[in-house]
C-alpha positions as CSV (number, residue, x, y, z in Angstrom):
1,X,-11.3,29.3,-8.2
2,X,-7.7,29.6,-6.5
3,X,-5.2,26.5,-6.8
4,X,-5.8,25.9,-3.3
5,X,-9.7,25.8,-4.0
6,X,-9.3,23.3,-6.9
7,X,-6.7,20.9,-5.0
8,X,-9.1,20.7,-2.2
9,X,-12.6,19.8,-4.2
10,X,-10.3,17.3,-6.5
11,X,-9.2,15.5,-2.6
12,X,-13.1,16.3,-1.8
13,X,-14.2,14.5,-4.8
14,X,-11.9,10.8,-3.9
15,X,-13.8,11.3,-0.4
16,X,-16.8,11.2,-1.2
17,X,-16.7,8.4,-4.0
18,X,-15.1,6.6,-1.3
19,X,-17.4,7.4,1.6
20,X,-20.7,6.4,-1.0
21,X,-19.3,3.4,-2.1
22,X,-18.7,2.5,1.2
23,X,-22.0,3.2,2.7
24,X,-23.7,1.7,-0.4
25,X,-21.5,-2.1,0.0
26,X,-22.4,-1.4,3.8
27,X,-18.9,-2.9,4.4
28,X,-15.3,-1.2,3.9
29,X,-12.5,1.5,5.2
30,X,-13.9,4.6,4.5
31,X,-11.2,6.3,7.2
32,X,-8.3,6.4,4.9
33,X,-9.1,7.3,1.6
34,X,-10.7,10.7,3.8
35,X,-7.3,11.5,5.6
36,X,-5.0,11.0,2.8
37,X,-6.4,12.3,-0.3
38,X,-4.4,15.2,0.1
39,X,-1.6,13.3,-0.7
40,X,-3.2,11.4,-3.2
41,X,-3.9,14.4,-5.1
42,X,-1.1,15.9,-5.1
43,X,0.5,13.0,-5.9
44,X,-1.6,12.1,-9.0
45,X,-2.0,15.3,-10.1
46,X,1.6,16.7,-9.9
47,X,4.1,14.5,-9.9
48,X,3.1,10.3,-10.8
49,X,4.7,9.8,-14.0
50,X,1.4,7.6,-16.0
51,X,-1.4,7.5,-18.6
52,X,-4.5,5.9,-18.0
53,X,-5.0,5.3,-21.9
54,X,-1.4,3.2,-21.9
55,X,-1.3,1.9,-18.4
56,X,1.2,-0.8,-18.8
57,X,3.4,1.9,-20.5
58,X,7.0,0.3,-18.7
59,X,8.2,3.4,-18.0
60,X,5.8,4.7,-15.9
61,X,5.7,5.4,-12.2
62,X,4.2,2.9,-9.9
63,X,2.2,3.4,-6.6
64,X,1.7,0.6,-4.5
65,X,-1.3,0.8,-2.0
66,X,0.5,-1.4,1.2
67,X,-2.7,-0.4,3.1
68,X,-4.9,-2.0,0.8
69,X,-7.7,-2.2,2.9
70,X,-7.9,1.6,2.0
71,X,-8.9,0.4,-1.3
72,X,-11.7,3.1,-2.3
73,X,-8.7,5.3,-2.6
74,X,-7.2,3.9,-5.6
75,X,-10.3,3.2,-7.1
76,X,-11.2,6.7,-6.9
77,X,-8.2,7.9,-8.3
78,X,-8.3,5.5,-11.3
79,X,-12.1,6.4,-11.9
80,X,-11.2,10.3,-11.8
81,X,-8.3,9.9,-13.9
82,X,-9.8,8.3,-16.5
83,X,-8.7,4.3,-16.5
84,X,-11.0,2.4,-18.9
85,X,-11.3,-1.0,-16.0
86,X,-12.5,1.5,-13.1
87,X,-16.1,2.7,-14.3
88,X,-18.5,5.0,-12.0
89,X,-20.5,1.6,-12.0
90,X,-17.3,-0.4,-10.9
91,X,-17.5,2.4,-7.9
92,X,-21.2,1.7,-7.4
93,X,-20.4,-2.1,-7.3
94,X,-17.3,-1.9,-4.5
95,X,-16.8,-5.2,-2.6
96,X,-19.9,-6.9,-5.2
97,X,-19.3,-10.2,-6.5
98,X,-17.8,-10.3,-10.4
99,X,-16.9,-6.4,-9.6
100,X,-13.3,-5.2,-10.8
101,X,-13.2,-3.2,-7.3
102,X,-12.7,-5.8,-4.6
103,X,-12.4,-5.3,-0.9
104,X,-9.0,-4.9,-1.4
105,X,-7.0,-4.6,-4.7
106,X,-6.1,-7.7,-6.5
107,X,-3.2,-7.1,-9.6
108,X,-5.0,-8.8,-13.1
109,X,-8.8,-7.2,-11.9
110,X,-8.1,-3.7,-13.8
111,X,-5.4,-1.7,-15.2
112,X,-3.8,0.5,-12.6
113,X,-3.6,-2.3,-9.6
114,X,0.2,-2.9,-9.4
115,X,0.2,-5.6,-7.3
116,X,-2.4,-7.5,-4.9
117,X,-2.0,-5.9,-1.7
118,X,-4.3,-6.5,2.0
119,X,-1.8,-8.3,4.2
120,X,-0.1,-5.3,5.7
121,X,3.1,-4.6,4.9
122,X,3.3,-6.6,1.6
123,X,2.7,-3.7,-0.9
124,X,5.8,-1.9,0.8
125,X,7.9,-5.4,0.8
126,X,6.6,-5.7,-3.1
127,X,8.1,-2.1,-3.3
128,X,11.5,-2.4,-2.8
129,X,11.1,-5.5,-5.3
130,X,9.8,-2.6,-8.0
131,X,12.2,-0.5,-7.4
132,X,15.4,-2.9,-7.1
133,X,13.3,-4.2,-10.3
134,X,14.2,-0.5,-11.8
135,X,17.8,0.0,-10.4
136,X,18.7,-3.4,-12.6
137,X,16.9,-2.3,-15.4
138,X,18.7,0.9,-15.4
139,X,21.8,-0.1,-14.9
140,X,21.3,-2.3,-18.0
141,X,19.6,0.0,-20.6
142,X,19.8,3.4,-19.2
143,X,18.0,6.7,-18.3
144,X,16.8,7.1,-21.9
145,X,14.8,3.3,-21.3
146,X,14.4,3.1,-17.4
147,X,13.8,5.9,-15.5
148,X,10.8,5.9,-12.9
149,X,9.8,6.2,-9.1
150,X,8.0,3.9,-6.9
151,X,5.3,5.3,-4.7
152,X,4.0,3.6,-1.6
153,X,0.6,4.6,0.8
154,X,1.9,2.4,4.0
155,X,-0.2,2.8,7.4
156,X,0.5,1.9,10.9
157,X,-0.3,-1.4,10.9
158,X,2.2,-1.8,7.5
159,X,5.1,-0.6,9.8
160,X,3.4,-3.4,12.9
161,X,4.3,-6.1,10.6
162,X,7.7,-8.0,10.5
163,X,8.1,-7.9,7.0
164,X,8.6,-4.5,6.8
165,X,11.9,-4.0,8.5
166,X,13.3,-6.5,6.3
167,X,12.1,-4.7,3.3
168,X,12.8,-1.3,4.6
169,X,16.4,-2.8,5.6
170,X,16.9,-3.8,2.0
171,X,16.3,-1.1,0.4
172,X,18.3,1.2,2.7
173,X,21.4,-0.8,2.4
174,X,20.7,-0.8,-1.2
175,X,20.0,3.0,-1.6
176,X,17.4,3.1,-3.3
177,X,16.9,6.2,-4.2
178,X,13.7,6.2,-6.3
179,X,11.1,4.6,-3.9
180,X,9.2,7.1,-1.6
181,X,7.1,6.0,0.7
182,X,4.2,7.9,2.5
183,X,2.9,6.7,5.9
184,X,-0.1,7.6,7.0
185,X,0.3,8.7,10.0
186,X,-2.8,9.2,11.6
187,X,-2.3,7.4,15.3
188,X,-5.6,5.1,14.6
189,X,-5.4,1.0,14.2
190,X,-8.4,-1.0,14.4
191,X,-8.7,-1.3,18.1
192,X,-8.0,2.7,19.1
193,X,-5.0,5.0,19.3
194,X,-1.6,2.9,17.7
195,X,-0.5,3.5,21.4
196,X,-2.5,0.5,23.0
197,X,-0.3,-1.7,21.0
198,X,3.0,0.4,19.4
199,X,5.3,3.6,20.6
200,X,7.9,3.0,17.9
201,X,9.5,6.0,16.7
202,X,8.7,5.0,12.8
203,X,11.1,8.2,11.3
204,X,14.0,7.3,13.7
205,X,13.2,4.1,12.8
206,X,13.7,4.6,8.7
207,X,16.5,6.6,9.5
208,X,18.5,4.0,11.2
209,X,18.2,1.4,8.1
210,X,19.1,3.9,6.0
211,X,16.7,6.2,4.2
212,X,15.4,10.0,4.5
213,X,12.4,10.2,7.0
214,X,10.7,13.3,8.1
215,X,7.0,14.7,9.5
216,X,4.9,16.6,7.7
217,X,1.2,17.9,7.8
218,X,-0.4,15.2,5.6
219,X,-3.4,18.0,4.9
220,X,-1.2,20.4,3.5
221,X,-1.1,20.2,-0.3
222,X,2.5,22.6,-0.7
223,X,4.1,20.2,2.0
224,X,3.4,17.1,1.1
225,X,5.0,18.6,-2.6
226,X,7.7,20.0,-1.3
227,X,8.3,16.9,0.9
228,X,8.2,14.4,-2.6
229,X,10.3,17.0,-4.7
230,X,13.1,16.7,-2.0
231,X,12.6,13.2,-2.1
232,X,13.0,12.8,-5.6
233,X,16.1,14.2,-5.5
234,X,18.0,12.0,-2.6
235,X,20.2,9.6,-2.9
236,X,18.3,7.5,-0.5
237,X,15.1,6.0,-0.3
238,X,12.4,8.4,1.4
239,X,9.6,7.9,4.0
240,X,7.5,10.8,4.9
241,X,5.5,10.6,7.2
242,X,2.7,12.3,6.7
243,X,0.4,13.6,10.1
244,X,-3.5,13.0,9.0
245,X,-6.8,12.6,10.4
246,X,-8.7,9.1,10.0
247,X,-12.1,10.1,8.4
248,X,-11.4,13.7,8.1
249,X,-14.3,15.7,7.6
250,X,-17.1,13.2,9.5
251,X,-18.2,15.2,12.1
252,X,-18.1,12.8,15.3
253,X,-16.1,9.8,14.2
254,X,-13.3,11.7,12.6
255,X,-9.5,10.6,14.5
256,X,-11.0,7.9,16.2
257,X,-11.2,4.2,15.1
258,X,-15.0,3.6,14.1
259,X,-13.7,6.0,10.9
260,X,-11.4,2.5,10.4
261,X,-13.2,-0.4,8.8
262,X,-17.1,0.3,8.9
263,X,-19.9,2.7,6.9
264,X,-20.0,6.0,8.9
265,X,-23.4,6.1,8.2
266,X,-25.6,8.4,6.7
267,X,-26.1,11.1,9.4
268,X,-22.2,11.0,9.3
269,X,-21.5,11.2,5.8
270,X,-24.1,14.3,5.8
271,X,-22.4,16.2,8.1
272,X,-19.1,15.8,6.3
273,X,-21.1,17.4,3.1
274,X,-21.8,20.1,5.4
275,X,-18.1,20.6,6.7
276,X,-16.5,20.1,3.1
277,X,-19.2,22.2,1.2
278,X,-20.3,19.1,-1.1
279,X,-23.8,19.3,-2.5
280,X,-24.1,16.7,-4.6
281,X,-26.0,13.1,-4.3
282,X,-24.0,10.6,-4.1
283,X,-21.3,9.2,-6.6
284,X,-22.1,12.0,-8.5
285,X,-18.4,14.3,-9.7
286,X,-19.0,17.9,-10.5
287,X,-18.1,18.5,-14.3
288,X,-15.5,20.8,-13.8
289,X,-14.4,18.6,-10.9
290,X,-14.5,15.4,-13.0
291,X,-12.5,17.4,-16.1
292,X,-9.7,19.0,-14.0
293,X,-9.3,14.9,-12.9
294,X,-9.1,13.9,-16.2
295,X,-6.7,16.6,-17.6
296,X,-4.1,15.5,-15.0
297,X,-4.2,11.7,-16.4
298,X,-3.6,13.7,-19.5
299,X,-0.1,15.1,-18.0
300,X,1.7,11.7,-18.7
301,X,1.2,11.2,-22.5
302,X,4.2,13.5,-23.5
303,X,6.7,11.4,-21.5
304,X,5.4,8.3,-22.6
305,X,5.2,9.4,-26.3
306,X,8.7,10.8,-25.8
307,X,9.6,7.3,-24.0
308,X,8.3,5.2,-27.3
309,X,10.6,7.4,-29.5
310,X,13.3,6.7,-27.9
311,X,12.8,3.2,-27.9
312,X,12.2,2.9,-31.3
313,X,15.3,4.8,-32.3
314,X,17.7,2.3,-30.0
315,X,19.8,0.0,-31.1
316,X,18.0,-3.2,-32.6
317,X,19.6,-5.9,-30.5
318,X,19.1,-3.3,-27.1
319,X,15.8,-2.9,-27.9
320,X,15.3,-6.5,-28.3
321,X,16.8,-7.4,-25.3
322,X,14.0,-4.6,-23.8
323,X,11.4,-6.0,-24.8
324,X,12.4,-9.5,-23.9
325,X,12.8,-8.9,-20.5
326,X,9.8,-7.0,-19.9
327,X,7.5,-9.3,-21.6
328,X,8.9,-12.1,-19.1
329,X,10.2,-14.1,-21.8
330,X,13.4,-16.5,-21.2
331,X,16.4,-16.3,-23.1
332,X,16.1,-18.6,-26.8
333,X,19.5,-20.7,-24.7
334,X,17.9,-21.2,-21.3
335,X,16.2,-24.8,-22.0
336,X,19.3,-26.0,-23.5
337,X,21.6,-24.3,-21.0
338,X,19.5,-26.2,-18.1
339,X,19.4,-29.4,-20.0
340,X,23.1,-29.6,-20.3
341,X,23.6,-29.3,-17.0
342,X,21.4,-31.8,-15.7
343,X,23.3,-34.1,-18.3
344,X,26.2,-33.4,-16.5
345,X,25.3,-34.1,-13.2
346,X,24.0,-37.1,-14.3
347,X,27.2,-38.2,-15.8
348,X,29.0,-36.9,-13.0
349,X,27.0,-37.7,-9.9
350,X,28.2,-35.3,-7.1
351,X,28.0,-35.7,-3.6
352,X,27.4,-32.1,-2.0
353,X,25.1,-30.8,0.7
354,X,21.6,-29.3,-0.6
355,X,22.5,-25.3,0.3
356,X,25.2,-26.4,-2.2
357,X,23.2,-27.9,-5.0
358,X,20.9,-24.9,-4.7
359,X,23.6,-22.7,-4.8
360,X,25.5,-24.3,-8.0
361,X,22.1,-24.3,-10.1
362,X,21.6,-20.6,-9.4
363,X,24.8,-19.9,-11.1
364,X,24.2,-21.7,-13.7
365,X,20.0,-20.1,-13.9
366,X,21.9,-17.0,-13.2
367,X,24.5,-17.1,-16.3
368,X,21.8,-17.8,-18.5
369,X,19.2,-15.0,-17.4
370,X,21.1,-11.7,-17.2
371,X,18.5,-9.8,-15.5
């Protein structure tokens, strides 16, 4: 089996998982996991920095699902790659009641799920958040402690929302550097081609605030690397926007909007087995398939075994400090700092507009949180 032949069963085997556990729920979005499991895979199997045995390693890479109706995706991806939470009967179970794999993913429900995305454009605004999160942390404990990408799946209807250009503004004018984010570029929204509603020019767009933004075919496995190695080596953030087909592979409803947010039905999902060569019943992962998944979760453990070393060989009071911070602990000082002060205002009872009082207890939240 050629590279090429293995890359494109692995983005075969997230499609299907997604198009079953679609059709079995009889509610869902089958028409983005299909178009962008190219990226996925390469993604996941190349380049995320992770390990599904220590998921909440702090030093690993984050990808954010903004279209988080697109929620089989991730699931698939955390099944394949071997997270404990995501079972093959978590996939059977999509969108159930008391199931870990909810219509869209909620952060707490398994390891793996970043953050709670579904109103679009909030995974890309929680991004920049990540990744300013990892600029500060940097800057304070260096490479050696803090040194990770974020990744972001946006889709149209991410861009749509106001939120975005706020976020995307941000980060820009911040230069990010370490958060790449893929749009899915595949012309669709709910009601038909983005044109009914949108003729933005999303790259020139991203350009203008700041970042790297180019096309690329979102179905070409050495693109979409090539695009994220150039990425990962910018001194701005990146959006690529990846060209891809909304339920690729289903015969008739392929590109159009009823691959969006329904089952494509049995006669459908048959005749993409036919088009992708997949023989198998549903849910079910060829061995070799299912192995070559799991020996890319695998790729991760050196870093993050080379990360604990390093931490453990800090200095005491830095590594401390670390830990602190990324446990979400206060500082020992912060009730007693904040209890002085409203002792003093109290005694001295100042007269001063509210944008004032909010900004003088910042500074005083601020000098006793140094993160």
């Amino acid at each position: 089996m050629t590279s090429r032949e293995q890359h494109d069963r692995m983005a075969n085997a997230i499609r299907f998982l997604s198009m079953d556990a679609v059709e079995k729920a009889q509610s869902g979005h089958p028409g983005l996991p299909m178009g962008c499991a190219d990226v996925a895979t390469v993604l996941f199997t190349r380049f995320l920095k992770y390990d599904p045995k220590n998921p909440h390693w702090p030093d690993r890479d984050r990808f954010i699902l903004s279209a988080g109706h697109g929620s089989m995706l991730l699931y698939s991806l955390l099944y394949l790659t071997g997270y404990e939470d995501i079972t093959l009967d978590q996939i059977k179970h999509f969108r159930q009641l008391g199931s870990r794999t909810a219509g869209h993913p909620e952060y707490g429900h398994a390891a793996g799920i970043e953050t709670t995305t579904g109103p679009l454009g909030q995974g890309l605004a929680n991004s920049v958040g990540f990744a300013l999160g990892e600029r500060i942390m940097n800057a304070a404990f260096g490479n050696d402690l803090v040194d990770h990408y974020t990744y972001v799946l946006a889709g149209d209807g991410c861009l749509m929302e106001g939120v975005s250009q706020e976020a995307i503004a941000l980060a820009g004018h911040l230069k990010l550097n370490k958060l790449i984010v893929f749009w899915d570029n595949n012309n669709i929204s709910i009601d038909g081609p983005v044109s009914l509603a949108d003729n933005t020019d999303q790259v020139a767009r991203f350009q203008a605030s700041g970042w790297n933004a180019s096309h690329i075919d979102g179905q070409d496995p050495e693109a979409i690397a090539y695009a994220i190695e150039a990425a990962r080596h910018s001194d701005k953030p990146t959006m690529i926007a990846c060209k891809t087909t909304i339920g690729f592979g289903a015969p008739t409803k392929a590109g159009t909007n009823k691959a969006h947010g329904s089952p494509l039905g049995a006669e459908e999902i048959g005749g993409a087995r036919k088009f992708f060569g997949w023989d198998y019943p549903p849910f079910e992962v060829p061995a070799d398939i299912l192995n070559a998944w799991r020996d890319a979760g695998k790729t991760g453990v050196k870093a993050r075994t080379g990360w604990e070393g390093r931490l453990a060989e800090a200095d005491a009071q830095l590594r401390s400090e670390f830990e602190r911070r990324i446990s979400g602990t206060l500082p020992a000082n912060f009730d007693a700092v904040l209890t002085d002060y409203k002792k003093k205002l109290a005694a001295d009872k100042p007269k001063v507009a509210t944008r004032k009082s909010s900004e003088m207890a910042l500074e005083i939240i601020n000098g006793a949180v140094p993160e």
